[in-house]
C-alpha positions as CSV (number, residue, x, y, z in Angstrom):
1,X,28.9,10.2,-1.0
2,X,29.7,7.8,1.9
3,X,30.0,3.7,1.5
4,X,26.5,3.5,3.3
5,X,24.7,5.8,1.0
6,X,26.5,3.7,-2.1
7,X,25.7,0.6,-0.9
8,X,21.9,1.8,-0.7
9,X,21.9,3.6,-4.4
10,X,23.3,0.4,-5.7
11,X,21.1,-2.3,-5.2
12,X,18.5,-0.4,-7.4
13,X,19.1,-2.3,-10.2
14,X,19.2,-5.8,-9.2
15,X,16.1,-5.1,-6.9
16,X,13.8,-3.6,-9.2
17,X,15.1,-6.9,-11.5
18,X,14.3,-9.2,-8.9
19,X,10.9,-7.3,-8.4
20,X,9.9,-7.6,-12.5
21,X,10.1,-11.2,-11.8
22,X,8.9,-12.1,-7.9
23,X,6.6,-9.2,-7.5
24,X,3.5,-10.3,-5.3
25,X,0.2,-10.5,-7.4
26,X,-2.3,-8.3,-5.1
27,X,-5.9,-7.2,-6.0
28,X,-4.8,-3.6,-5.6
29,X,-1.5,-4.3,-7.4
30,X,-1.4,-3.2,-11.5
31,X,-3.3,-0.2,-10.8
32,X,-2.3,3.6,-10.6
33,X,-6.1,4.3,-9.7
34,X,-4.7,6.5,-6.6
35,X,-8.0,5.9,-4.9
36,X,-7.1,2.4,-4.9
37,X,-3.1,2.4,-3.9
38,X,-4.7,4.9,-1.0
39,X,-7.5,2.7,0.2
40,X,-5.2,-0.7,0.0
41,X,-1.9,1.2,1.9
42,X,-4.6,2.4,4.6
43,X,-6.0,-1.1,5.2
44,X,-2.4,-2.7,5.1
45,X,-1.2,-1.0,8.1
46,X,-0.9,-3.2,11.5
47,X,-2.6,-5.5,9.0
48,X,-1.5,-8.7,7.4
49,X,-2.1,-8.5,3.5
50,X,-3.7,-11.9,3.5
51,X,-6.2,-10.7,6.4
52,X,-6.6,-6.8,4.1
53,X,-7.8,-8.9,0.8
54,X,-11.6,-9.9,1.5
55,X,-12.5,-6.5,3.0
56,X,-10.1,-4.6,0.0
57,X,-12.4,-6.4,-2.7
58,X,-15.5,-6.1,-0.4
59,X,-15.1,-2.3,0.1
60,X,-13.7,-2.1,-3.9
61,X,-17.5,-3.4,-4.8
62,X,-19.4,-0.8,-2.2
63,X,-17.4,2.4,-2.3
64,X,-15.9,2.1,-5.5
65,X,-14.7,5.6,-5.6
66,X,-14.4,8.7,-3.7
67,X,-17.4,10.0,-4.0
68,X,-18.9,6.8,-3.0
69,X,-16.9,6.9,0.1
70,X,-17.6,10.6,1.2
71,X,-21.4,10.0,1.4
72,X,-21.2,6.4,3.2
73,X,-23.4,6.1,6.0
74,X,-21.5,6.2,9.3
75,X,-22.9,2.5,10.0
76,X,-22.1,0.7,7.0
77,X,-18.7,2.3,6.9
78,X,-18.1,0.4,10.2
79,X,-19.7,-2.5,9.8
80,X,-17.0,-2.4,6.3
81,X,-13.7,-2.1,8.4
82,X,-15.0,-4.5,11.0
83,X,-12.4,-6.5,12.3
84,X,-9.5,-4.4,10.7
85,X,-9.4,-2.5,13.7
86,X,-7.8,0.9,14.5
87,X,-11.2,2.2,13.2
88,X,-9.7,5.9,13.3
89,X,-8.0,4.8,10.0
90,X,-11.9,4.3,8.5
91,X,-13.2,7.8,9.4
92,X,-10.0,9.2,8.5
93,X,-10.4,7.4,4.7
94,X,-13.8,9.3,4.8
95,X,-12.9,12.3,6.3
96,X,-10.1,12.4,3.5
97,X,-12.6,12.1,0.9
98,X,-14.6,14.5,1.8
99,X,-11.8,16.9,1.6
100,X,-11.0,16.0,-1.9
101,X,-14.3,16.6,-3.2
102,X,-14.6,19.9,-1.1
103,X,-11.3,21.1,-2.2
104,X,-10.6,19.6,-5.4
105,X,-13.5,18.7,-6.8
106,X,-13.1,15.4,-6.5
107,X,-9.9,14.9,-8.5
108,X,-7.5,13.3,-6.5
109,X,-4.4,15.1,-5.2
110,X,-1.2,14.5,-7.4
111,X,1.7,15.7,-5.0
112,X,2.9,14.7,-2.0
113,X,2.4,18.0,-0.4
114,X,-1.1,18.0,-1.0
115,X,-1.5,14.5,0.2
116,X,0.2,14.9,3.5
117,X,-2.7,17.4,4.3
118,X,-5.2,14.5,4.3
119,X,-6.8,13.0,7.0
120,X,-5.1,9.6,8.5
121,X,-2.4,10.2,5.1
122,X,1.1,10.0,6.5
123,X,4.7,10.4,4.8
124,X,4.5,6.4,4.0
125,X,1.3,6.7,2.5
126,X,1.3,9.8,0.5
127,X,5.3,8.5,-0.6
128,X,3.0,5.2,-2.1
129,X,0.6,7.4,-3.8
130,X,2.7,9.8,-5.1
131,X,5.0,7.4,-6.5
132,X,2.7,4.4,-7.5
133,X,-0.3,6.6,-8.9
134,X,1.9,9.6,-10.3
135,X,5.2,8.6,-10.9
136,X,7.1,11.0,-8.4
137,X,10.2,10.3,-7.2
138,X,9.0,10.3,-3.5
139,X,10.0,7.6,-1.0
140,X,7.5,5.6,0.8
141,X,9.8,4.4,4.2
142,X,8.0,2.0,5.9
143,X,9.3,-1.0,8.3
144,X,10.0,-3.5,5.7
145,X,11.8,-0.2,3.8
146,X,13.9,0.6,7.7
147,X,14.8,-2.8,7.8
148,X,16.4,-3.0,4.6
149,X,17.7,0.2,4.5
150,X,19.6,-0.7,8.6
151,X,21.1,-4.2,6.9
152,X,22.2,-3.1,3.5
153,X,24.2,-0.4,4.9
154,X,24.5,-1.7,8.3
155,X,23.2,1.6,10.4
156,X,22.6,0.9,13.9
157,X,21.1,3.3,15.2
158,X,17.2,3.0,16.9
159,X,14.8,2.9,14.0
160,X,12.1,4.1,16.5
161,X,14.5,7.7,16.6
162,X,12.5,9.9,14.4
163,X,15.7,11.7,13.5
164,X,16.8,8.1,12.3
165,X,13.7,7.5,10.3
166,X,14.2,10.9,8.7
167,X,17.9,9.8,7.8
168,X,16.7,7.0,6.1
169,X,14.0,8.7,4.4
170,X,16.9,11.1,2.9
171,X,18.4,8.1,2.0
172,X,16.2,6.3,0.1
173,X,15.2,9.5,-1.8
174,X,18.8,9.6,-2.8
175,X,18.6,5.9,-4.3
176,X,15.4,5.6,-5.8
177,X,15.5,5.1,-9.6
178,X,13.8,8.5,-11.5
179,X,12.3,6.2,-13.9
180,X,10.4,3.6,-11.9
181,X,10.0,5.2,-8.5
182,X,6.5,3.4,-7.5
183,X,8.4,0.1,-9.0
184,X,11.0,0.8,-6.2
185,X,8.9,1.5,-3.7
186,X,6.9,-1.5,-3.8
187,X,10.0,-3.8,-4.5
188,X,11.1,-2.3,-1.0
189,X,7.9,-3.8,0.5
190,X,8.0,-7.1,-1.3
191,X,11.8,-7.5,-0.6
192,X,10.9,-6.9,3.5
193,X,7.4,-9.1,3.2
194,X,8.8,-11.9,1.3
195,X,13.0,-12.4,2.0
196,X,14.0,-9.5,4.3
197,X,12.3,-10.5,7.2
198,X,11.9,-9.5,10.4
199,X,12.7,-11.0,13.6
200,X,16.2,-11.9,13.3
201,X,14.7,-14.2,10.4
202,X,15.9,-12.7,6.8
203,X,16.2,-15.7,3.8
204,X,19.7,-14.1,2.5
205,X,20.1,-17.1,0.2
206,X,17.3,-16.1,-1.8
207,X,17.7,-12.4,-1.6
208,X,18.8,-10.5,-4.8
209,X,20.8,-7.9,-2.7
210,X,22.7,-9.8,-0.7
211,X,25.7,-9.8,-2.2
212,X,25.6,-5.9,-1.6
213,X,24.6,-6.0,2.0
214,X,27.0,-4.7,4.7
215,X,25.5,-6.5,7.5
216,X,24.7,-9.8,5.5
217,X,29.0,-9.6,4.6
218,X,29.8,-9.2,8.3
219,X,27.4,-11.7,9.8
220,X,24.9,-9.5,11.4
221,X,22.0,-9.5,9.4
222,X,20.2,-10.9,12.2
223,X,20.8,-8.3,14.7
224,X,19.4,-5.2,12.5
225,X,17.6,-3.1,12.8
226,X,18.1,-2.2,16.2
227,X,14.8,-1.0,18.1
228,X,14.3,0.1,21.6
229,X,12.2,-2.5,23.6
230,X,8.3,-1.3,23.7
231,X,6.9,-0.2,26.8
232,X,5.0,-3.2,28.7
233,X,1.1,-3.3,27.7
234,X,-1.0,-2.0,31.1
235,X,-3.7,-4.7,31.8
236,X,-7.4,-3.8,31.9
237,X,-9.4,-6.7,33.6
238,X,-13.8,-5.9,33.2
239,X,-17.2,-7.7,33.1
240,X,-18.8,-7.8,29.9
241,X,-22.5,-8.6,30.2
242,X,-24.7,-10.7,27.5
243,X,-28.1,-9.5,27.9
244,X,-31.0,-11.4,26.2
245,X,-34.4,-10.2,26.0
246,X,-37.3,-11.3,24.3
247,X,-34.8,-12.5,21.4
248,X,-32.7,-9.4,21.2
249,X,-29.4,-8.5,23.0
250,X,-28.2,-5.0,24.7
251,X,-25.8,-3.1,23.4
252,X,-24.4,-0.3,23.7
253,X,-22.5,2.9,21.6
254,X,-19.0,3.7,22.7
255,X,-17.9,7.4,22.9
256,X,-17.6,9.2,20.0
257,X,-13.7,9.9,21.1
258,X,-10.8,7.3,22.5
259,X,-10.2,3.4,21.8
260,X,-12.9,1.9,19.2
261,X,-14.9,5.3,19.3
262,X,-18.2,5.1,18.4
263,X,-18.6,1.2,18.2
264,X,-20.9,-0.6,19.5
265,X,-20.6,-3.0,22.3
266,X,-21.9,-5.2,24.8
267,X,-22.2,-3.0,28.4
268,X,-19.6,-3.6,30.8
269,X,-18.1,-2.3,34.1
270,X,-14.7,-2.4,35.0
271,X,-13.3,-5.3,36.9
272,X,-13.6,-9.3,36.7
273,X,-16.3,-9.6,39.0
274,X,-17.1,-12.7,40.6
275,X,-20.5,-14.9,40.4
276,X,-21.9,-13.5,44.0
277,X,-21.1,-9.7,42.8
278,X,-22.2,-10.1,39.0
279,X,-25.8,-8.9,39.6
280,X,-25.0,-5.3,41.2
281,X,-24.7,-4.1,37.5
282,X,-27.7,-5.7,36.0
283,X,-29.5,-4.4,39.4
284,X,-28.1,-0.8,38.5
285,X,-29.0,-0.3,35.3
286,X,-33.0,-1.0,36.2
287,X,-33.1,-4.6,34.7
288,X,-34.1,-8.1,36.7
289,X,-32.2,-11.6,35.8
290,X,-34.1,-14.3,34.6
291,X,-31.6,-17.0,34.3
292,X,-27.7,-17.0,34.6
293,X,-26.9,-18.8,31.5
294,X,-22.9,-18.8,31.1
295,X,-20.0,-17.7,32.1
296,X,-16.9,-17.0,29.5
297,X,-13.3,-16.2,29.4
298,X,-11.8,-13.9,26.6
299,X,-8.6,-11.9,26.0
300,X,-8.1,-9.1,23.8
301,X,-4.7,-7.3,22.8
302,X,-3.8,-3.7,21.4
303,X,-1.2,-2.3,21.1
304,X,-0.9,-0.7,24.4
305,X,-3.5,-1.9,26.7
306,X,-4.3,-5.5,26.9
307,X,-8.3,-6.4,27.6
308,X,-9.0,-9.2,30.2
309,X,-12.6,-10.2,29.7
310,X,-15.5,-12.2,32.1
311,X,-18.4,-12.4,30.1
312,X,-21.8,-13.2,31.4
313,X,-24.3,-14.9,29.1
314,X,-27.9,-14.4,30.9
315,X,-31.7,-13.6,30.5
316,X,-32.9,-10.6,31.7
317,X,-36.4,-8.5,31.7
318,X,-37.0,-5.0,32.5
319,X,-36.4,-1.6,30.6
320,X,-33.5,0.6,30.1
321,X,-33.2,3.0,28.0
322,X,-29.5,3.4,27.5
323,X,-29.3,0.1,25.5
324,X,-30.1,-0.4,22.2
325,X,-31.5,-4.3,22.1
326,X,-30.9,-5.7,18.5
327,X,-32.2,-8.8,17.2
328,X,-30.1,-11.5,15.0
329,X,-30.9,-9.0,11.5
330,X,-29.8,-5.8,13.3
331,X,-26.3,-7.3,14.6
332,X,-25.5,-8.2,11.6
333,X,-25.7,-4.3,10.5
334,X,-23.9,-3.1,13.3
335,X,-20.1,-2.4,13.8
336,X,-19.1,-4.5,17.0
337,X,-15.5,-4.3,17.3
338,X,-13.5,-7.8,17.2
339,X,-12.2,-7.4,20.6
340,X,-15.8,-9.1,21.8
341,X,-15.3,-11.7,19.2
342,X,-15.8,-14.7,21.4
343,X,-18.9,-13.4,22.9
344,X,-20.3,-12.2,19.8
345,X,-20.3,-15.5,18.3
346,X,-22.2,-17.1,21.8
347,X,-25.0,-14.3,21.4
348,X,-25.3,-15.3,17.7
349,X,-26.1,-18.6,18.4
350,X,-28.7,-17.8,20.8
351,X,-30.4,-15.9,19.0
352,X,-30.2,-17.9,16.2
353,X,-31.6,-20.9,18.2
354,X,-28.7,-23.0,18.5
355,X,-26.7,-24.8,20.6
356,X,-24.5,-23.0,23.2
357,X,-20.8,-23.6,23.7
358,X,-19.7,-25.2,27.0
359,X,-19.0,-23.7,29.9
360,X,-16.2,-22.4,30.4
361,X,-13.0,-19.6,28.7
């Protein structure tokens, strides 16, 4: 066994020590309901846990189970993950459930194998069921787990590699404790969430492995782990339109495949358009302004494109059939992504009656 691989096996015990004391106190956390541990992991992804608690307990009281979540409305399932984003992960929880009443009757899969197969389940999160729910001695390798894993036995090497992510996978499997496996796991996370941090940033004085840590000993804690720079976000200017009529607002349904598929949204065409241009749309898709009422600013960022918004807040009469027009009640039912945050919450005041913000992003 080499120094790195030692280092790793033995902060196992001072860890999971550290962990019976400092452990985190979650909603999802003293469970090994594996419906739970696989709804929570599934929200927590790209997601801060602070932001995953209200929609964890509110989902918890709707779809308590998985057969509560296989026969879920479409609608309400969105309107559920709303502002989570990466709504893929939300029809994948579904799809998933679905499967395990198809295919096991609706008892939940106990090995990692079968989990894998799930929809939207990855080797993380089927490593956090397995071990949390079942008590397999399975690794769950996420970036709080990589970055621990690069410092204690100072590996630098590009934790973006996938053949580097599989080396530490092997090498966490070859640590983790056969008695408490979920323990370890989940110590990992806390560890990484709470002391380990990223960002050149880690809190070594309070940290109950650092006297074990390779990269803490030779000063360069704060360099690890080493990541290839991400590729530049491409920039997507449009013109987002706020169309009121007779108290309702036109929206739209995106496609059913791609970015925020099957939302719904305000209709908009590419391109910031200017105020002597911004009636060619309205014009085109049959409807007649009644009264230009504001005009708004907004930016929106994913992880690869980045959204520059010019929103239009105006009056219009006319038909056309391709919109759905919803009143105050109805957008409240309906899944609009959080990317149109700012002009969702100018159309709620007008159709609510009150006052408008001032001009201007």
């Amino acid at each position: 066994m080499d120094e790195k691989q030692q280092r790793l096996n033995a902060i196992a015990a001072p860890l999971l020590a550290w962990y019976d004391v400092h452990k985190r106190t979650l909603p999802w956390r003293g469970t090994r309901d594996p419906y739970r541990v696989w709804v929570s992991e599934i929200m927590l992804q790209q997601t801060r846990v602070a932001a995953v608690i209200p929609y964890y307990e509110r989902w918890m009281v709707e779809l308590p189970d998985v057969a509560a979540l296989a026969y879920a409305e479409e609608e309400r399932l969105m309107k559920l993950w709303q502002g989570l984003g990466y709504y893929s992960r939300a029809r994948n929880l579904q799809r998933a459930a679905r499967t395990i009443l198809s295919d096991y009757g609706g008892v939940f899969p106990r090995t990692y194998e079968e989990l894998i197969r799930l929809s939207g389940v990855g080797d993380y999160t089927a490593g956090a069921i397995a071990s949390i729910a079942f008590d397999q001695c399975v690794p769950a390798v996420d970036g709080n787990a990589l970055r621990i894993v690069a410092r204690v036995a100072d590996i630098r090497e590009d934790i973006m590699d996938p053949k580097v992510r599989r080396t530490f996978r092997t090498m966490v499997a070859e640590a983790m404790p056969k008695e408490r496996p979920g323990a370890y796991n989940q110590a990992l996370m806390d560890l990484g969430a709470t002391v380990c941090l990223p960002n050149g940033e880690p809190d070594c004085a309070r940290c109950p492995v650092s006297h074990l840590c390779a990269a803490h000993a030779g000063g360069v804690e704060e360099l690890l782990p080493l990541r290839r720079k991400k590729a530049k976000r491409r920039i997507e200017s449009m013109t987002v339109y706020l169309m009121l009529r007779e108290g309702k607002v036109a929206l739209r349904k995106r496609p059913e495949e791609g970015l925020l598929a099957g939302l719904w949204e305000f209709p908009h065409v590419s391109g910031a358009l200017e105020d002597a241009e911004a009636g060619w749309p309205v014009e085109a898709w049959g409807l007649k302004t009644v009264d230009w009422r504001q005009k708004l600013q907004a930016k929106h960022i994913f992880t690869h494109v980045e959204w520059h918004m010019t929103g239009y807040l105006l009056d219009v009469r006319g038909e056309a059939p391709d919109f759905f027009w919803a009143d105050a009640e109805a957008l409240e039912q309906l899944a609009v992504p959080s990317a149109f945050g700012k002009f969702l919450s100018e159309v709620r005041r007008c159709l609510d009656g009150g006052p408008m913000a001032e001009q201007g992003g």
